[in-house]
GUTISE-356626 format. One record per residue (C-alpha): residue in one letter; x, y, z. Coordinates in nm, 2 decimals. Example, Ala and Ser with C-alpha at 12.3 -4.5 7.8 and 13.67 -1.06 7.14 Angstrom:
// GUTISE-356626
A:1.23:-0.45:0.78
S:1.37:-0.11:0.71
// end
This chain:
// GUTISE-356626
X:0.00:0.00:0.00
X:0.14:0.35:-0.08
X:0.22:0.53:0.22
X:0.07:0.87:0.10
X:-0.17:1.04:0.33
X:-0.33:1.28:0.08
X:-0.51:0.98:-0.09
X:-0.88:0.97:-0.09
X:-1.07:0.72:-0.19
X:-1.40:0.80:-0.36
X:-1.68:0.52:-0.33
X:-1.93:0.59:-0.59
X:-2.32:0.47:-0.46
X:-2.50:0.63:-0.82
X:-2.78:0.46:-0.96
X:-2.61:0.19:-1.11
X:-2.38:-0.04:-1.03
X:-2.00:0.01:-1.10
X:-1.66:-0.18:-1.20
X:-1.36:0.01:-1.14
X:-1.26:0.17:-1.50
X:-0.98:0.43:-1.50
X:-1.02:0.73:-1.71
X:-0.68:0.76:-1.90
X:-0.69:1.12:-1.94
X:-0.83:1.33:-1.69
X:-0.86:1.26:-1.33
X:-0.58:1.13:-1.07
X:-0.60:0.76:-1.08
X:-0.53:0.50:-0.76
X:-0.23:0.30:-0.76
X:-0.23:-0.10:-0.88
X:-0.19:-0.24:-0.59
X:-0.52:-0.13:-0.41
X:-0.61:-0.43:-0.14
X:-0.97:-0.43:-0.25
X:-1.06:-0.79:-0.45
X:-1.37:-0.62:-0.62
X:-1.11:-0.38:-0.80
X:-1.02:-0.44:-1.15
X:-0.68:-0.35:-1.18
X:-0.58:-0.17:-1.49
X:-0.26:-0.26:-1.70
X:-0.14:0.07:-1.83
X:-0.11:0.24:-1.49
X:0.23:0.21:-1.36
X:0.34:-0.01:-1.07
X:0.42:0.22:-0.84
X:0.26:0.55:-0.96
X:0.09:0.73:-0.62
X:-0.22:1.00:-0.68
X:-0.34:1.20:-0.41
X:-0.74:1.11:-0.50
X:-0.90:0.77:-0.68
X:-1.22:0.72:-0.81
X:-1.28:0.31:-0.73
X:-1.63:0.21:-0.86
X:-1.79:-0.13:-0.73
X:-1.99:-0.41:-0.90
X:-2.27:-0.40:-0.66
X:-2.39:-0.06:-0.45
X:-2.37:-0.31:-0.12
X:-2.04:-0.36:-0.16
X:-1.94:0.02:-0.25
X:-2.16:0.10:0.14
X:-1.90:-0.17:0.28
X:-1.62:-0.03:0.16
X:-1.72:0.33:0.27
X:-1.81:0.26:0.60
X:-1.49:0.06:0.68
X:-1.11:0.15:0.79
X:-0.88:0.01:0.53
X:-0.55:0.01:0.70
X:-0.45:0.08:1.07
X:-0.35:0.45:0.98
X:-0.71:0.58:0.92
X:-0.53:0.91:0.78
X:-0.36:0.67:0.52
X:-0.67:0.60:0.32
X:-0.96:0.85:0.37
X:-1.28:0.67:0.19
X:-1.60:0.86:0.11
X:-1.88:0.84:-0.12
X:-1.85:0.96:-0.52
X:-2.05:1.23:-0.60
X:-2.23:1.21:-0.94
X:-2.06:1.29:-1.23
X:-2.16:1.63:-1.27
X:-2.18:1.69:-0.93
X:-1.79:1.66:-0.89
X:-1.63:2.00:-0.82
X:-1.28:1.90:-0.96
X:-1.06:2.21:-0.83
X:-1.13:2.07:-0.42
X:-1.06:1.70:-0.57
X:-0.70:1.63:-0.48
X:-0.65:1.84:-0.17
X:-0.43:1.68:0.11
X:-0.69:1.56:0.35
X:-0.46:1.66:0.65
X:-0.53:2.00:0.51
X:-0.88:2.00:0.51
X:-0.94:2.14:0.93
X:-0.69:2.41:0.85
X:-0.92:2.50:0.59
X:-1.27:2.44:0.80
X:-1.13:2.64:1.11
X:-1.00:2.95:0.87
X:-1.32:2.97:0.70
X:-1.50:2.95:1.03
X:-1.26:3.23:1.17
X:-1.34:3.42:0.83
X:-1.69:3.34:0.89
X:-1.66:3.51:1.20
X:-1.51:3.82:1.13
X:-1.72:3.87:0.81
X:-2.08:3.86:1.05
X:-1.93:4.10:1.26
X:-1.81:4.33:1.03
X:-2.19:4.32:0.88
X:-2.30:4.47:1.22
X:-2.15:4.78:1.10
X:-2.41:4.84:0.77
X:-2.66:4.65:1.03
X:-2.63:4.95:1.28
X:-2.62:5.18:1.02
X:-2.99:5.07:0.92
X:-3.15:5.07:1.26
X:-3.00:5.48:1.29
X:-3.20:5.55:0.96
X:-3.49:5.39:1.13
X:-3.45:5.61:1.42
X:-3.40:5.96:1.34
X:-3.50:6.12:1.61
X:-3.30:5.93:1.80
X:-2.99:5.97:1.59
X:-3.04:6.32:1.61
X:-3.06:6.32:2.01
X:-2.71:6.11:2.01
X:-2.53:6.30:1.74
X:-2.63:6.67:1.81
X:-2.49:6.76:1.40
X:-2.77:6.58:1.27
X:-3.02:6.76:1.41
X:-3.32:6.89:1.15
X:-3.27:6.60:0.94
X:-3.61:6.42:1.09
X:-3.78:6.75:0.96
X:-3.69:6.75:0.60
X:-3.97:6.67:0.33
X:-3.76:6.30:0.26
X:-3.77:6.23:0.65
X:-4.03:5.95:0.59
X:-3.90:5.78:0.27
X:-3.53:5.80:0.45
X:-3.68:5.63:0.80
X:-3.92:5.38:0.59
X:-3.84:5.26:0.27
X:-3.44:5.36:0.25
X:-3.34:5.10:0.56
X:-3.48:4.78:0.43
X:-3.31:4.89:0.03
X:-2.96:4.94:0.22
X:-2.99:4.63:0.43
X:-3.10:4.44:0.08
X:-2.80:4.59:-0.07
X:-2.59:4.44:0.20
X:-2.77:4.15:0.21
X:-2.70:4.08:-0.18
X:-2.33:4.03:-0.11
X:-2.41:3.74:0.12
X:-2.46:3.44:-0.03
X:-2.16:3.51:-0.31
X:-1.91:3.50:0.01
X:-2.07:3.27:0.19
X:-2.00:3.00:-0.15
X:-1.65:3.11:-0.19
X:-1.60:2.99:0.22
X:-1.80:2.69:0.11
X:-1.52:2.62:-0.17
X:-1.26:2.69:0.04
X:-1.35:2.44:0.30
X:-1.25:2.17:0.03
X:-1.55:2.03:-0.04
X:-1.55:1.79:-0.32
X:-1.88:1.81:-0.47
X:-2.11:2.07:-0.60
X:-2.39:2.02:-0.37
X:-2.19:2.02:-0.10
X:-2.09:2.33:-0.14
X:-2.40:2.48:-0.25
X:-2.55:2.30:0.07
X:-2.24:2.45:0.34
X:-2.34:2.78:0.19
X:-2.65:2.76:0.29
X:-2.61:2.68:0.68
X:-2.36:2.90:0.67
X:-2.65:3.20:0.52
X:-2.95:3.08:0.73
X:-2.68:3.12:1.04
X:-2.58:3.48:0.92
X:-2.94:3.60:0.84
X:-3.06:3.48:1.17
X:-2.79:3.64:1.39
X:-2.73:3.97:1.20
X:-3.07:4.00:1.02
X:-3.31:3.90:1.31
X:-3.15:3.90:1.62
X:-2.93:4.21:1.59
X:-3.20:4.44:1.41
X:-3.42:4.31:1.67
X:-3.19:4.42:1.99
X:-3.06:4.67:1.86
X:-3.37:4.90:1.69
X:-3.48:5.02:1.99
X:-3.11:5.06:2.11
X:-3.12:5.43:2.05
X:-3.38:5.53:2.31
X:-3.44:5.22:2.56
X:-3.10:5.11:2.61
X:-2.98:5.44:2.81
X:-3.33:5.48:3.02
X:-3.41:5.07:3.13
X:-3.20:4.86:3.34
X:-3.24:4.53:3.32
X:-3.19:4.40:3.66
X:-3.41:4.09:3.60
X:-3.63:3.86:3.36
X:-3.96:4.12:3.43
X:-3.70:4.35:3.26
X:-3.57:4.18:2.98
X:-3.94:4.05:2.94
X:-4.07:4.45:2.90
X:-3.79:4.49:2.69
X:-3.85:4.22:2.50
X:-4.22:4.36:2.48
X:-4.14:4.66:2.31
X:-3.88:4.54:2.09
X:-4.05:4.32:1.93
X:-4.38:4.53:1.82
X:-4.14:4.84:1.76
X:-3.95:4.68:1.51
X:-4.28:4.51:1.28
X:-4.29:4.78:1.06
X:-3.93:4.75:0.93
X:-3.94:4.37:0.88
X:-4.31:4.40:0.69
X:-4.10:4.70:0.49
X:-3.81:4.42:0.45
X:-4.02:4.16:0.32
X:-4.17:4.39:0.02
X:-3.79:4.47:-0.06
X:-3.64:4.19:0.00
X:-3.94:3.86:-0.07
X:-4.19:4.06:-0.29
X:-3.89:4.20:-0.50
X:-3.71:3.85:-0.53
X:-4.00:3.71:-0.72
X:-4.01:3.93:-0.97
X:-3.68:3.92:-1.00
X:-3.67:3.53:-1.04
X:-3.94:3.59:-1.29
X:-3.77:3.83:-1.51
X:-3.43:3.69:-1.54
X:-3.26:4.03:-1.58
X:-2.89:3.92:-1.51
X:-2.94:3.62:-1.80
X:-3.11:3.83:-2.01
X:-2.82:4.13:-2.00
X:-2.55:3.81:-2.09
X:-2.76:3.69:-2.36
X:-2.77:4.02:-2.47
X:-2.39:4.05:-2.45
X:-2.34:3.74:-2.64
X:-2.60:3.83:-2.91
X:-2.50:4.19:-2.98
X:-2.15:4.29:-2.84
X:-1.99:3.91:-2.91
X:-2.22:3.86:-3.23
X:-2.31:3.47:-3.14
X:-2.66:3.39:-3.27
X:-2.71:3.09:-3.03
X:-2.65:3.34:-2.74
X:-2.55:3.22:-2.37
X:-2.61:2.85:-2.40
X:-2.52:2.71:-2.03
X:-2.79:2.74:-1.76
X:-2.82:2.71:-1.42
X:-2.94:2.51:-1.12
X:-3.13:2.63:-0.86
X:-2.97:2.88:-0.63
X:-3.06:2.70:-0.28
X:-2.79:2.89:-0.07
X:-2.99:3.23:-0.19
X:-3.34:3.09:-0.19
X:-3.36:2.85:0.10
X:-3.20:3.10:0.40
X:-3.48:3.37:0.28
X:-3.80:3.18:0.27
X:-3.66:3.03:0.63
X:-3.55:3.39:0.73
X:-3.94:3.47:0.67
X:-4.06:3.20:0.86
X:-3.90:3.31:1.13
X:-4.03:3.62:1.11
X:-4.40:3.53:1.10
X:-4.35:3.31:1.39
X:-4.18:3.53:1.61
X:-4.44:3.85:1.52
X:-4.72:3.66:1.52
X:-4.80:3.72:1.89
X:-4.74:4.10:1.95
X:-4.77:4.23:1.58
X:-4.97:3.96:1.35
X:-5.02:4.21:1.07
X:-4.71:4.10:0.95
X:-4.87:3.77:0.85
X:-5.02:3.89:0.58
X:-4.68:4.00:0.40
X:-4.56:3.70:0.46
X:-4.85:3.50:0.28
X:-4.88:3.69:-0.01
X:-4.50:3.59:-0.04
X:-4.57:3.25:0.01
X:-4.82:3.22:-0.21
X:-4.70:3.36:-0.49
X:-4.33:3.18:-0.45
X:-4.51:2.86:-0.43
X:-4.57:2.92:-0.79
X:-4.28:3.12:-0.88
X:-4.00:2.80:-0.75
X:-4.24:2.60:-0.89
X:-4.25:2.72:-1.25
X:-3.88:2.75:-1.25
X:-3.76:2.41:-1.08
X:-3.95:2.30:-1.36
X:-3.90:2.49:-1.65
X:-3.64:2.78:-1.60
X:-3.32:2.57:-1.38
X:-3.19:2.26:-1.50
X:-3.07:1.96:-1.27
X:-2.70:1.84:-1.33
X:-2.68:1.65:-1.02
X:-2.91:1.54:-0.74
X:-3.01:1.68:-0.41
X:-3.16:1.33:-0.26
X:-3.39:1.60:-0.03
X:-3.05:1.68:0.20
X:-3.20:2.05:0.27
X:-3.51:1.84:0.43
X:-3.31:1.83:0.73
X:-3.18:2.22:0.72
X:-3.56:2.32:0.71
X:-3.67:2.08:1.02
X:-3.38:2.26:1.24
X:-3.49:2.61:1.08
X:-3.86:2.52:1.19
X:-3.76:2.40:1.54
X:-3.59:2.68:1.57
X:-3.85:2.93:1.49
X:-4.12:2.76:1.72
X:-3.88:2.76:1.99
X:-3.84:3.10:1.99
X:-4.18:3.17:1.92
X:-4.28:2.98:2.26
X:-4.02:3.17:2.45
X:-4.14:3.48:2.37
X:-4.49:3.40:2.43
X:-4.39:3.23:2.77
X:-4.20:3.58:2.89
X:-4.51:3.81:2.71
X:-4.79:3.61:2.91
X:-4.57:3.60:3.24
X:-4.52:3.97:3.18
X:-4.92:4.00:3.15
X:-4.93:3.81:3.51
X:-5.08:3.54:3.33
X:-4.90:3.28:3.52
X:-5.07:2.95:3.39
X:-5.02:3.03:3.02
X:-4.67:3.11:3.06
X:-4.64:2.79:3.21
X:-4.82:2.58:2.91
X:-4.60:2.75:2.68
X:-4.29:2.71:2.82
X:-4.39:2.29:2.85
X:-4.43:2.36:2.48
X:-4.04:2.48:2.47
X:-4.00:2.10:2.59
X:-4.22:1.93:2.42
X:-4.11:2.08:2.10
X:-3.70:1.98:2.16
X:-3.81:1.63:2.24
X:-4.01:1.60:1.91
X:-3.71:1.75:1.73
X:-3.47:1.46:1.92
X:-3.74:1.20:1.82
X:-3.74:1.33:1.45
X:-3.33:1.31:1.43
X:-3.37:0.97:1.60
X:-3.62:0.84:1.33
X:-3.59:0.99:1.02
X:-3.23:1.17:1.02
X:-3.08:0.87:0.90
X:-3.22:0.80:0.63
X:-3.09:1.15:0.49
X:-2.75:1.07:0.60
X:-2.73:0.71:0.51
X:-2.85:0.48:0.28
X:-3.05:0.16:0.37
X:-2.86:-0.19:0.29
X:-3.20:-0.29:0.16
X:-3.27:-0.10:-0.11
X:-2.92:-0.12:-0.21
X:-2.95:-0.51:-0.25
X:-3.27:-0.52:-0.46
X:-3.14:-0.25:-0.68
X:-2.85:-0.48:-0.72
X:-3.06:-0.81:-0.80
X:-3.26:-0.54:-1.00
X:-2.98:-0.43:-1.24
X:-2.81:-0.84:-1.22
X:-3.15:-0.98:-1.34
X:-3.19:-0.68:-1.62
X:-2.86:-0.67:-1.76
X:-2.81:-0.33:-1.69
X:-2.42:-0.37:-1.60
X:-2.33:-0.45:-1.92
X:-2.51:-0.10:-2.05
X:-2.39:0.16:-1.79
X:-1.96:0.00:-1.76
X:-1.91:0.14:-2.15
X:-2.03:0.48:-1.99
X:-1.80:0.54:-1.71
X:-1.51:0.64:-1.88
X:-1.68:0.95:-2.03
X:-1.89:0.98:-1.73
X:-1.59:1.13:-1.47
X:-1.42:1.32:-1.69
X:-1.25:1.65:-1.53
X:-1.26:1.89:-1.87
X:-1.59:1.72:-2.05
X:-1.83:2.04:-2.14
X:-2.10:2.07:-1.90
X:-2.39:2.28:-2.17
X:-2.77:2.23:-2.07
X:-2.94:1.97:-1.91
X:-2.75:1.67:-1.81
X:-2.92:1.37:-1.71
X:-2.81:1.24:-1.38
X:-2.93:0.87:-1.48
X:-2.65:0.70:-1.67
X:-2.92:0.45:-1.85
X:-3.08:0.74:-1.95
X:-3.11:0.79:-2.35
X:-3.03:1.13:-2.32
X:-2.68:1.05:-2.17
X:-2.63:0.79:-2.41
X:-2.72:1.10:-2.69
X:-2.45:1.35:-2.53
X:-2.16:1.10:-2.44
X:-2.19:0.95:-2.80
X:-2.14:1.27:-2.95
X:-1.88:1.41:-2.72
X:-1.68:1.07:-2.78
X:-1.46:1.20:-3.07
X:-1.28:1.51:-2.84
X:-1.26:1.30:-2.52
X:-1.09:0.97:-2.65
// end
């Protein structure tokens, strides 16, 4: 066995079922001498030629799960074994990183992550002072007679919630790039680190911060909190005082987002760049797939909101169902018709919405446990904070029960689909396709099918065959 730490090996679970075939051109390839029996070796690697990643396909999905879950030597840092993603999920550039490297790289990103939300507090702070004028005024004496000027009321009311949006924009861009630079190998990986990573920062900076700190200007200098009957008032009038930004926000930010998803403007201006300035009739040919670490973290964002408003200020709801509504069909039209789907999700962001959920109800108990003990309703405080518990231990049962079955995949469909594909012949249809299946420079234009039986794949490998051999 080469002693090379860097190596991973890649165990692919697809739809089919795999023999090892080495592509001779583009990817790192594993040495000869892998230990595995189910490996067919190939003859024109070199004996001792080391890689620092492998793609090793299996005959049978059940044995690519063994092989995965297991420690192949007594240095676990020798061979590092995980499952393949799909062929167009792989994100080649984050392939053949030393794995030794990989917490350097998860702890500077999470340092960077760090230092990125709190320098956000700055435009943050800057919003809540153009929603208080007045206040603003009182704590920087220069700025007086600015709250009397005929734009005092588009400034304090419709100007915040653009900025913040402005702000906001730059999100989801950076939030990738950490999500690349973490090394993750595969596409949705990435796409999916991104988007913890931006229903994290809009919580914290977006929620919570505009939350404490819009009423910051005025209450913070004239209430002590000594005690929970403080931070309960002050939680009292936070919380209404702040309704009519986040309705404000929601127009700007969810009502404006569909109509942007509708109209396509950024697509449109590069097919108009490719049809007029670079004269190319065809125009921009490659699309996109959904954009989950932009979409996801703002329709949970909302939910948030609606279930943490819906107690002291419910006229928020109504925003918020107008957005729903219409981005029900809005997604819907273009999951289906607009974004294509080069890889598959296998409903991993199932999970991220759950926690999200939880989350929100949590918090909307606690506040209605410290608003009813406020209101010397001690029995309804009570029932809601048993809700608090009642809600963590259905979120413990529901990562008990069905967590694993995102994270993990059960031996028993793997072995029928095996007898399935054994019984069909289907081996002998999908091992011609593997070579130009994981290939690192193939062109990746429209809609690839993710099946490898499919006809369409059969249709785009055949005719890319000539430039890849």
């Amino acid at each position: 066995m080469a002693q090379r730490p860097k190596i991973d090996a890649f165990v692919s679970t697809t739809k089919e079922s795999f023999a090892f075939t080495p592509d001779e051109i583009s990817f790192p390839r594993p040495p000869t001498h892998l230990p595995h029996p189910e490996v067919r070796q190939s003859q024109e690697l070199e004996t001792d030629q080391e890689c620092a990643a492998a793609f090793v396909f299996f005959r049978t999905r059940y044995a690519a799960m063994v092989a995965s879950k297991t420690i192949q030597s007594y240095d676990p840092m020798l061979w590092v074994i995980d499952f393949a993603p799909e062929p167009h999920d792989v994100y080649w550039e984050n392939l053949c990183l030393p794995y030794r490297m990989l917490w350097i790289r998860k702890t500077s990103v999470f340092i960077g992550t760090i230092i990125f939300s709190v320098w956000f507090l700055l435009p943050t702070t800057l919003v809540q002072g153009l929603v208080n004028l007045d206040q603003l005024e009182d704590t920087f004496p220069f700025l007086r007679g600015i709250s009397e000027t005929k734009y005092a009321n588009i400034v304090s009311g419709y100007l915040p919630s653009l900025v913040l949006t402005c702000f906001v924009l730059i999100v989801p861009p950076i939030m990738l790039m950490f999500a690349t630079l973490e090394g993750t190998v595969s596409r949705s990986s990435r796409k999916k680190s991104a988007c913890c990573k931006c229903i994290i920062f809009f919580f914290w900076n977006i929620f919570f911060y505009n939350l404490f700190t819009g009423s910051w200007w005025d209450r913070m200098g004239k209430l002590t909190v000594t005690g929970l009957k403080d931070m309960a008032t002050l939680l009292g009038n936070l919380i209404p005082g702040q309704a009519p930004f986040f309705m404000t926000y929601i127009m700007t930010t969810g009502w404006a987002s569909l109509a942007y998803e509708l109209m396509q403007p950024f697509v449109l201006i590069i097919n108009w760049i490719y049809q007029i300035v670079l004269l190319r009739k065809e125009g921009y040919g490659d699309l996109y797939t959904f954009p989950y670490h932009t979409e996801v973290p703002r329709a949970l964002l909302f939910g948030l909101l609606g279930f943490t408003f819906c107690i002291l200020a419910p006229l928020i709801l109504p925003f918020l169902l107008v957005y729903y509504f219409f981005a029900y069909f809005v997604y819907r039209n273009q999951l289906l018709n607009v974004y294509i789907t080069r890889y598959n999700t296998n409903g991993s962001y199932w999970p991220i919405a759950h926690n999200a959920a939880i989350f929100s109800l949590i918090v909307m108990q606690a506040v209605a446990s410290i608003i009813f003990g406020m209101k010397n309703f001690g029995t309804a405080s009570t029932l809601a904070f048993v809700l608090i518990i009642f809600t963590a231990l259905f979120n413990l049962y529901c990562r008990h029960k069905f967590l694993p079955l995102f994270n993990n995949k059960a031996v028993q469909d793997l072995i029928e689909m095996d007898r399935h594909d054994e019984h069909s012949g289907k081996i002998d249809e999908i091992l011609p396709r593997l070579l130009s299946s994981y290939y690192q420079f193939g062109g990746f234009h429209g809609n690839h099918p993710t099946d490898l039986l499919a006809a369409e794949y059969k249709t785009f490998n055949s005719a890319d065959a000539g430039h890849k051999m």
